[in-house]
FISE-68610 format. One record per atom (N, C-alpha, C): residue number from 1; residue in three letters; atom name; x, y, z. Coordinates in nm, 2 decimals. Layout:
% residues N
- n; res; atom; x; y; z
- NUM; Ala; CA; X; Y; Z;
...
***
This chain:
% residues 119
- n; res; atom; x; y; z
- 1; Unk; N; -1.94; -16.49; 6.43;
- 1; Unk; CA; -2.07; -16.48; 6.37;
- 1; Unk; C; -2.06; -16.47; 6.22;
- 2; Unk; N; -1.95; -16.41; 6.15;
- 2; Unk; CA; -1.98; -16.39; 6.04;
- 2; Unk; C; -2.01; -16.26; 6.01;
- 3; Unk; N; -2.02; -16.22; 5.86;
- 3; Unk; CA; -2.13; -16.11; 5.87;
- 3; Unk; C; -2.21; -16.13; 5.70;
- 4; Unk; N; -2.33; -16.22; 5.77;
- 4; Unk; CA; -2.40; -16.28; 5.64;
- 4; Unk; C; -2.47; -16.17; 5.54;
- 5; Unk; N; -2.53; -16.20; 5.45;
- 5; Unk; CA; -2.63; -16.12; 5.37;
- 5; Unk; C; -2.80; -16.11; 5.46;
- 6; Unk; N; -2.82; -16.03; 5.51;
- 6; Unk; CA; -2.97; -16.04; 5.59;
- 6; Unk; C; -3.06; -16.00; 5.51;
- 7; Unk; N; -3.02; -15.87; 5.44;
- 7; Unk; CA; -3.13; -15.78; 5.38;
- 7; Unk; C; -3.10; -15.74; 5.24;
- 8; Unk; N; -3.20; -15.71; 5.14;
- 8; Unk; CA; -3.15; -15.68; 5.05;
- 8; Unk; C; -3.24; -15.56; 5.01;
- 9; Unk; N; -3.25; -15.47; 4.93;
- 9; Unk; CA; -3.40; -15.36; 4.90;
- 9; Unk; C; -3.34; -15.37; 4.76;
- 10; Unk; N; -3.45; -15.28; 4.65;
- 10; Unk; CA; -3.47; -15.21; 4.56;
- 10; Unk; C; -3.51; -15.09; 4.56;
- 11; Unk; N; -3.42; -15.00; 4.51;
- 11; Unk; CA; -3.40; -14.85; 4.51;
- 11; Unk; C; -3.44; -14.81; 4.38;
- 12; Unk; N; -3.55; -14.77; 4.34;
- 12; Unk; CA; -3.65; -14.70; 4.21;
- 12; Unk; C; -3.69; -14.59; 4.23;
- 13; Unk; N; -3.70; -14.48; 4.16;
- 13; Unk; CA; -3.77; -14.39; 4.15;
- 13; Unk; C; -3.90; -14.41; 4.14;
- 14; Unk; N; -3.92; -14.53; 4.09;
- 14; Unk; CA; -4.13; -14.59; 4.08;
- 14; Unk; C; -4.14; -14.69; 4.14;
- 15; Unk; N; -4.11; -14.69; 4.31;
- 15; Unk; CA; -4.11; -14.85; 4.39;
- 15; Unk; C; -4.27; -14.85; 4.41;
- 16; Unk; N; -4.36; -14.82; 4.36;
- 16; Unk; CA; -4.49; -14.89; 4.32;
- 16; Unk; C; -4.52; -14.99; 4.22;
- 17; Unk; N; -4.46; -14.87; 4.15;
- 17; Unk; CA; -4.47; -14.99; 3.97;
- 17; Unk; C; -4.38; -15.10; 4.05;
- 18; Unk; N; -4.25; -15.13; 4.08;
- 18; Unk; CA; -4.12; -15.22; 4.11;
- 18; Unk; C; -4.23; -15.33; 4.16;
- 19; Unk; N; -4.26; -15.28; 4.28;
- 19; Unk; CA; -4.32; -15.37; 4.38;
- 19; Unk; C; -4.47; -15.43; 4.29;
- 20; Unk; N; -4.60; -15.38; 4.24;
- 20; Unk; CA; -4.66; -15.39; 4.14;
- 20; Unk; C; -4.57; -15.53; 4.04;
- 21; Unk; N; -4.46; -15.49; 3.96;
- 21; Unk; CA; -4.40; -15.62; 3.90;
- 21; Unk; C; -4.35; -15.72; 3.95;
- 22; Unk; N; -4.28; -15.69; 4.05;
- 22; Unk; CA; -4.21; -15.84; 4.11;
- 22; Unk; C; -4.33; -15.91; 4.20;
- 23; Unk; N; -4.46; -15.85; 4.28;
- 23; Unk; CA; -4.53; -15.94; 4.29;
- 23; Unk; C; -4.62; -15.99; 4.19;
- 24; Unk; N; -4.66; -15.92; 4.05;
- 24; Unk; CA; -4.71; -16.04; 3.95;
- 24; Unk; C; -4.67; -16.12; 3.91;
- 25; Unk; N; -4.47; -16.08; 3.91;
- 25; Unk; CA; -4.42; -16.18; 3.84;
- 25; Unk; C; -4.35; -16.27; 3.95;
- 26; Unk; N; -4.33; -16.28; 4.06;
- 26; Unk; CA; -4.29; -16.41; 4.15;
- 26; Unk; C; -4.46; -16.42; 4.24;
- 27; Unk; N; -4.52; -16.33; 4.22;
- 27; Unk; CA; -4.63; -16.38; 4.36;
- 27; Unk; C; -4.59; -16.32; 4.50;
- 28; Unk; N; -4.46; -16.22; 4.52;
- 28; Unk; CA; -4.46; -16.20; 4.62;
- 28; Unk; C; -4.56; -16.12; 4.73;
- 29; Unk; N; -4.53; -16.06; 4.82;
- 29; Unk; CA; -4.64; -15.99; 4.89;
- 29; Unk; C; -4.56; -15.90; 5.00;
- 30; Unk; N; -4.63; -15.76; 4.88;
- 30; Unk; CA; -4.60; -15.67; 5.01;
- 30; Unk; C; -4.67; -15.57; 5.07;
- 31; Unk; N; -4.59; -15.51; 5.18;
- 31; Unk; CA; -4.71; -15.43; 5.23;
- 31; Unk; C; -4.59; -15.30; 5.27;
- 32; Unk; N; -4.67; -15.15; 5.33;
- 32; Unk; CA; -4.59; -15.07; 5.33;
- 32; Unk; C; -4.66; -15.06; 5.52;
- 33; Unk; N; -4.71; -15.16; 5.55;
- 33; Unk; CA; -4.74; -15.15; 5.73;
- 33; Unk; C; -4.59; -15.14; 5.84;
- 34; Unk; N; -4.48; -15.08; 5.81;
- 34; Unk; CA; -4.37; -15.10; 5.91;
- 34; Unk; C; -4.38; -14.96; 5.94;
- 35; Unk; N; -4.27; -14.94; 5.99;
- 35; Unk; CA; -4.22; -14.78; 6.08;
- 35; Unk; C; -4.16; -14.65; 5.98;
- 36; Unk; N; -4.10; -14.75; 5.82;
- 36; Unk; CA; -4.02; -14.67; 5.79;
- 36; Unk; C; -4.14; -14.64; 5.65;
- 37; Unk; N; -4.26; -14.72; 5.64;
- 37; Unk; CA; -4.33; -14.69; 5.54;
- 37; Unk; C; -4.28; -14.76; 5.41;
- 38; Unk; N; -4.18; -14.77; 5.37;
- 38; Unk; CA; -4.15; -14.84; 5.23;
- 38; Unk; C; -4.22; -14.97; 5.23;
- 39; Unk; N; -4.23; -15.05; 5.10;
- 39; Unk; CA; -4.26; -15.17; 5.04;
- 39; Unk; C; -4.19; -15.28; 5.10;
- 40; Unk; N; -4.22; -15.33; 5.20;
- 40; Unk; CA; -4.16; -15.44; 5.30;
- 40; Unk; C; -4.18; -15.53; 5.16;
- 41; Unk; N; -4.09; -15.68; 5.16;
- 41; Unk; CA; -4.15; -15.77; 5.04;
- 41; Unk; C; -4.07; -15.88; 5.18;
- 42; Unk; N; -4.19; -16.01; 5.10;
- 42; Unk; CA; -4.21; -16.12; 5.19;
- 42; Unk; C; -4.21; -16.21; 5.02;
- 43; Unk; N; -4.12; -16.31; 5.04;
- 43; Unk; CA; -4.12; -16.39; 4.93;
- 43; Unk; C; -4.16; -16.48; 4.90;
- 44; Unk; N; -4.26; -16.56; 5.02;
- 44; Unk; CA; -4.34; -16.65; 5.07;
- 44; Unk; C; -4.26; -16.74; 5.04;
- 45; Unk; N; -4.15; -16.76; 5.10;
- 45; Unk; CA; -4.01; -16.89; 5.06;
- 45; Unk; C; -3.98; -16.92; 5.22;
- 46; Unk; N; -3.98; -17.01; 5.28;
- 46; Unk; CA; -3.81; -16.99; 5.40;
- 46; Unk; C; -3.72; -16.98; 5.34;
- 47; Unk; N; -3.64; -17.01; 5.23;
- 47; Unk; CA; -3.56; -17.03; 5.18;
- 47; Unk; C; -3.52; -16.86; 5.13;
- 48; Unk; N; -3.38; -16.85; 5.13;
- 48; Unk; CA; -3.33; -16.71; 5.09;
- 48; Unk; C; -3.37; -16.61; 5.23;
- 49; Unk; N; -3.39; -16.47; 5.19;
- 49; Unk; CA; -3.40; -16.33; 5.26;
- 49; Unk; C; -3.48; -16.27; 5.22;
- 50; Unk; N; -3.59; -16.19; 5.27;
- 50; Unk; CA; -3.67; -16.12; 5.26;
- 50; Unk; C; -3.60; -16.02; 5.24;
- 51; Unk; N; -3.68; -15.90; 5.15;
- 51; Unk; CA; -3.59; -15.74; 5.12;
- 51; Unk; C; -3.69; -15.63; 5.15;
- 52; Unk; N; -3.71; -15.54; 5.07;
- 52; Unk; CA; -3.75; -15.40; 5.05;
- 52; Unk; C; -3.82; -15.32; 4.92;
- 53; Unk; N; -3.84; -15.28; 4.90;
- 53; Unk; CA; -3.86; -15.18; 4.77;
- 53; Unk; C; -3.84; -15.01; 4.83;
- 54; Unk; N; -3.79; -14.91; 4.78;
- 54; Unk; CA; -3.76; -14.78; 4.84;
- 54; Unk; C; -3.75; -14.71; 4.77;
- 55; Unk; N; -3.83; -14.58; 4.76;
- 55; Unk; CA; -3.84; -14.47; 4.67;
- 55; Unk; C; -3.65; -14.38; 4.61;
- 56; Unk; N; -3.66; -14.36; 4.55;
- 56; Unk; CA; -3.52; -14.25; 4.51;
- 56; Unk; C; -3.59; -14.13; 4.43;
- 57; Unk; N; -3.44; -14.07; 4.38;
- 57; Unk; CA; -3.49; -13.92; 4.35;
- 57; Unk; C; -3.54; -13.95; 4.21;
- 58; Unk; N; -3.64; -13.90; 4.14;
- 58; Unk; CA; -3.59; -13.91; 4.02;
- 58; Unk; C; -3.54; -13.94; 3.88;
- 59; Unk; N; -3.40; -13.88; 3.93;
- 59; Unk; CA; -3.32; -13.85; 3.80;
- 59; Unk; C; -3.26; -13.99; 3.81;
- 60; Unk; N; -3.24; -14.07; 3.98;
- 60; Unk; CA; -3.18; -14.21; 4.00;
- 60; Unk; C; -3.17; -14.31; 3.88;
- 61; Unk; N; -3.11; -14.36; 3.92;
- 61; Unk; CA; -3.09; -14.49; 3.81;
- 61; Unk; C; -3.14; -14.61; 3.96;
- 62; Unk; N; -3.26; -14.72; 3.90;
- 62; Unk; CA; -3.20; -14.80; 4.00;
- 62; Unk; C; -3.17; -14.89; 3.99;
- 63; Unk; N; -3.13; -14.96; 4.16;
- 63; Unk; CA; -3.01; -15.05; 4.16;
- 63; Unk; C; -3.06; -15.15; 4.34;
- 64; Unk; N; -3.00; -15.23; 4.31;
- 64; Unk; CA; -2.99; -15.35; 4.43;
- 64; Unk; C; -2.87; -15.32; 4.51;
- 65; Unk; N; -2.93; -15.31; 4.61;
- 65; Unk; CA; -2.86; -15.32; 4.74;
- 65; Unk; C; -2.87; -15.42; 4.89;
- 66; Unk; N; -2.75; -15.46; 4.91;
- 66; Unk; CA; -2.71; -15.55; 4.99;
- 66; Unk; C; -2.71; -15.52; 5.14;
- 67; Unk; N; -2.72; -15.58; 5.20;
- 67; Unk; CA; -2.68; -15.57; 5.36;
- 67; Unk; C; -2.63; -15.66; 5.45;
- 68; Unk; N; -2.52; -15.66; 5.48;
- 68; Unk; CA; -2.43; -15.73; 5.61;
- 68; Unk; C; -2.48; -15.69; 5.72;
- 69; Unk; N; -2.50; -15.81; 5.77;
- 69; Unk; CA; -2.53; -15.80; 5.95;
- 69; Unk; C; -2.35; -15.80; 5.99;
- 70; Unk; N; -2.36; -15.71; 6.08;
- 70; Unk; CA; -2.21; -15.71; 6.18;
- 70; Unk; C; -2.27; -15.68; 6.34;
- 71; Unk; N; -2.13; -15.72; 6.43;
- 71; Unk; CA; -2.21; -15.70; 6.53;
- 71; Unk; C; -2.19; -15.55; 6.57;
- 72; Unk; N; -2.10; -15.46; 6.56;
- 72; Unk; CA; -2.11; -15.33; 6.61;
- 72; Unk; C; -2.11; -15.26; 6.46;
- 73; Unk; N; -2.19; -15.17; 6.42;
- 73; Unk; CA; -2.19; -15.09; 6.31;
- 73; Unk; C; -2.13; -14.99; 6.30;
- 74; Unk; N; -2.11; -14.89; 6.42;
- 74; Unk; CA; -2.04; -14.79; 6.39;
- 74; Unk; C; -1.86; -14.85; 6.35;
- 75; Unk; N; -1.80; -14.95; 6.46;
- 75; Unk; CA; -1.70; -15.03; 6.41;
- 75; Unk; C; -1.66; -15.07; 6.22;
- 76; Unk; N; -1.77; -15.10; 6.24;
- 76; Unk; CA; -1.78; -15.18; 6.12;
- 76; Unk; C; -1.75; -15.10; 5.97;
- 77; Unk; N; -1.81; -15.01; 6.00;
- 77; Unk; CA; -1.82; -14.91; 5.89;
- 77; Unk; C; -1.70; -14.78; 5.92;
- 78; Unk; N; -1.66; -14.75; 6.01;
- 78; Unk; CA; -1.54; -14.70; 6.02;
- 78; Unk; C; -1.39; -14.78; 5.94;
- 79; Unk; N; -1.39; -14.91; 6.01;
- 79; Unk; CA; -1.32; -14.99; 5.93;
- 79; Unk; C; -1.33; -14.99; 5.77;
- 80; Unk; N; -1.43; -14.98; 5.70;
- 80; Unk; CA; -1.47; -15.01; 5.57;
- 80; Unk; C; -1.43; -14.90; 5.52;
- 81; Unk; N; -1.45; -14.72; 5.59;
- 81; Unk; CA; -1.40; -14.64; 5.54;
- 81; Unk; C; -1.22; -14.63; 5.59;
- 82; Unk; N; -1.21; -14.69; 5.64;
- 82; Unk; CA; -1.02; -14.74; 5.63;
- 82; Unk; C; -0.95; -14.80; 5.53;
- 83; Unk; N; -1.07; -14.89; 5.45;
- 83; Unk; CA; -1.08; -14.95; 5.36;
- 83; Unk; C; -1.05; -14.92; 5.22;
- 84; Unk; N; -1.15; -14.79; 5.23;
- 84; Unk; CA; -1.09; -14.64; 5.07;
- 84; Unk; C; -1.28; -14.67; 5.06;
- 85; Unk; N; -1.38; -14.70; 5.13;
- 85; Unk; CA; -1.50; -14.67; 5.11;
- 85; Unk; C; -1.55; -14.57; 5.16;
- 86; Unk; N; -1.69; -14.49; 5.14;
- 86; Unk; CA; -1.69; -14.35; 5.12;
- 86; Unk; C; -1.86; -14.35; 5.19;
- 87; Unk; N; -1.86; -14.31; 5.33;
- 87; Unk; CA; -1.98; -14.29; 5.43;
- 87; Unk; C; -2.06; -14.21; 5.34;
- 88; Unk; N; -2.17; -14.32; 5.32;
- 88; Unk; CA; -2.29; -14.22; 5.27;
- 88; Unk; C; -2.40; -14.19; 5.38;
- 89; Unk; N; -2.45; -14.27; 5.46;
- 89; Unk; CA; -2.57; -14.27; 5.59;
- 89; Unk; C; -2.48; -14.34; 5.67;
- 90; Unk; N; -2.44; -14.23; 5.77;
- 90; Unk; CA; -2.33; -14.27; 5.91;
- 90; Unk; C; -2.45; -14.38; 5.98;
- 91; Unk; N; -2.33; -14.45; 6.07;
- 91; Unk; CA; -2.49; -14.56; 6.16;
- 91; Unk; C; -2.57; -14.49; 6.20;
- 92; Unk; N; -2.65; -14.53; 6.25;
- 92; Unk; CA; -2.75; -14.46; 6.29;
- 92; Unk; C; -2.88; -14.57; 6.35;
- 93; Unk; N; -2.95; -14.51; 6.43;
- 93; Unk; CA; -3.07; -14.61; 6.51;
- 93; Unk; C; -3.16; -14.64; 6.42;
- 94; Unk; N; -3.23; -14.74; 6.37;
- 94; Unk; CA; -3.37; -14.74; 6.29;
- 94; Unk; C; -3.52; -14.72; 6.45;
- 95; Unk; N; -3.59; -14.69; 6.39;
- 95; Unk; CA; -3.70; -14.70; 6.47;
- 95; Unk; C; -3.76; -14.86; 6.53;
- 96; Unk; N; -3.71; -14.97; 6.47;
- 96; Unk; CA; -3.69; -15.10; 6.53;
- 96; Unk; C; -3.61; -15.10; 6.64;
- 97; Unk; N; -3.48; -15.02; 6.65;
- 97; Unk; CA; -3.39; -15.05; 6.72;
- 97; Unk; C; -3.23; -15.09; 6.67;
- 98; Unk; N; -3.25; -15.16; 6.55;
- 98; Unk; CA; -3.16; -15.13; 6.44;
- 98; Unk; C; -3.07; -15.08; 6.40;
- 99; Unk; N; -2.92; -15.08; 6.38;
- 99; Unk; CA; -2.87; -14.98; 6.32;
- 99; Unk; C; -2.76; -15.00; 6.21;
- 100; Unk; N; -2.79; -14.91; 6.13;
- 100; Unk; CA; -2.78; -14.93; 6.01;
- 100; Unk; C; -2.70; -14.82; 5.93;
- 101; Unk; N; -2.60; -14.84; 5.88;
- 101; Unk; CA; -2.52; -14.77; 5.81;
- 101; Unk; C; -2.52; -14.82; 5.60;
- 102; Unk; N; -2.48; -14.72; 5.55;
- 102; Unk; CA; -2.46; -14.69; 5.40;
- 102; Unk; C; -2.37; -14.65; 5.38;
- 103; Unk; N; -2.26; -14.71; 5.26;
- 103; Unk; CA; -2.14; -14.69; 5.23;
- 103; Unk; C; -2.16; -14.74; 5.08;
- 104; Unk; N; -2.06; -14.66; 5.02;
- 104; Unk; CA; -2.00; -14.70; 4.89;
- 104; Unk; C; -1.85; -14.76; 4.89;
- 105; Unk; N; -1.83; -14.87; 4.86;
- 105; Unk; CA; -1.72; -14.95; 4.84;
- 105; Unk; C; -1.60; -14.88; 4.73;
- 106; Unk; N; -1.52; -14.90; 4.73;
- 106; Unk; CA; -1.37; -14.84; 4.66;
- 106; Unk; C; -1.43; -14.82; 4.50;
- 107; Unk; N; -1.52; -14.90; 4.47;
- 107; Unk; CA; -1.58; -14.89; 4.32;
- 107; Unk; C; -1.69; -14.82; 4.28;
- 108; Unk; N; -1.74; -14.76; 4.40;
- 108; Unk; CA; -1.88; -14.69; 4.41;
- 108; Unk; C; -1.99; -14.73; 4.42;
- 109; Unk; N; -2.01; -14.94; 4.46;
- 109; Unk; CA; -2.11; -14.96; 4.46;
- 109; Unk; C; -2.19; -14.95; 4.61;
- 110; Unk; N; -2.27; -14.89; 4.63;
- 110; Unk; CA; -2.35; -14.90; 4.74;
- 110; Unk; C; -2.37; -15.04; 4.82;
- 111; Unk; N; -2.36; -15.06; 4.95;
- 111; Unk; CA; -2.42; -15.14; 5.03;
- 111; Unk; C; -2.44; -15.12; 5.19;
- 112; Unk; N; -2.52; -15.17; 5.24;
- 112; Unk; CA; -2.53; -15.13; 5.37;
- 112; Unk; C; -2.50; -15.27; 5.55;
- 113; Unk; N; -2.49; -15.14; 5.58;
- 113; Unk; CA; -2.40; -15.26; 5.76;
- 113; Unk; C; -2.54; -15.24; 5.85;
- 114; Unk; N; -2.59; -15.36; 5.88;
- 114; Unk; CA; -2.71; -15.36; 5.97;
- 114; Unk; C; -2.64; -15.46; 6.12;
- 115; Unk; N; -2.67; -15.41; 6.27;
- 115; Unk; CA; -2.65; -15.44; 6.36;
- 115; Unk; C; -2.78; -15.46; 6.44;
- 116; Unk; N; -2.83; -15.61; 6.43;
- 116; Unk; CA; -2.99; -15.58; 6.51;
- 116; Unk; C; -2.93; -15.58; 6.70;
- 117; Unk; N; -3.08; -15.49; 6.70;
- 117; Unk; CA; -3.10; -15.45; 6.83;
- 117; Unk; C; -3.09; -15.57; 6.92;
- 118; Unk; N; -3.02; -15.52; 7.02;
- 118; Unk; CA; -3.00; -15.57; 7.16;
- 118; Unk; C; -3.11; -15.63; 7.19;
- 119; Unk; N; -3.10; -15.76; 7.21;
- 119; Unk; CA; -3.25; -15.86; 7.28;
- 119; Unk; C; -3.22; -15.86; 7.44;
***
């Protein structure tokens, strides 16, 4: 299978303003109607991936974040910390069904392992 790019979010301390600019400035459209509440974004393209917008603390700096689909996550991210990467959000179920792990890579950049739910 691979393990493609699926998802991508934006991590701001102001993901209103965020979401507010990147739909004036591409036209996108979002809404915060899902399970987990954040700024779903729809980039009215087929083309490319749809992402996120997501609150942080603060004092954050923000930053883009990636997601690999794999097929087992807990696997996946064990491996990655074999790797010299550093478990920030162990896998874990999303309320879709989902699951989804956060890790920092040997350089400290954040990215995350998503495994969709069993059909």
């Amino acid at each position: 299978m691979g393990s493609p790019v699926v998802r991508w979010q934006i991590i701001t301390p102001r993901p209103k303003a965020a979401a507010d600019f990147y739909r004036q400035l591409f036209d996108w459209e979002t809404t915060r109607d899902n399970m987990l509440g954040y700024e779903a974004v729809d980039t009215g393209s087929e083309a490319g991936i749809h992402g996120g917008i997501w609150p942080a603390p603060p004092q954050a700096q923000p930053f883009v974040q990636l997601f690999m689909e794999v097929d087992d996550c807990a696997a996946a991210a064990a491996r990655a910390v074999g790797l010299g990467a550093k478990m920030l959000i162990p896998p874990q179920q999303l309320p879709d069904g989902d699951t989804m792990a956060i890790l920092h890579d040997p350089d400290g950049m954040s990215f995350g392992l998503v495994a969709s739910r069993p059909v």
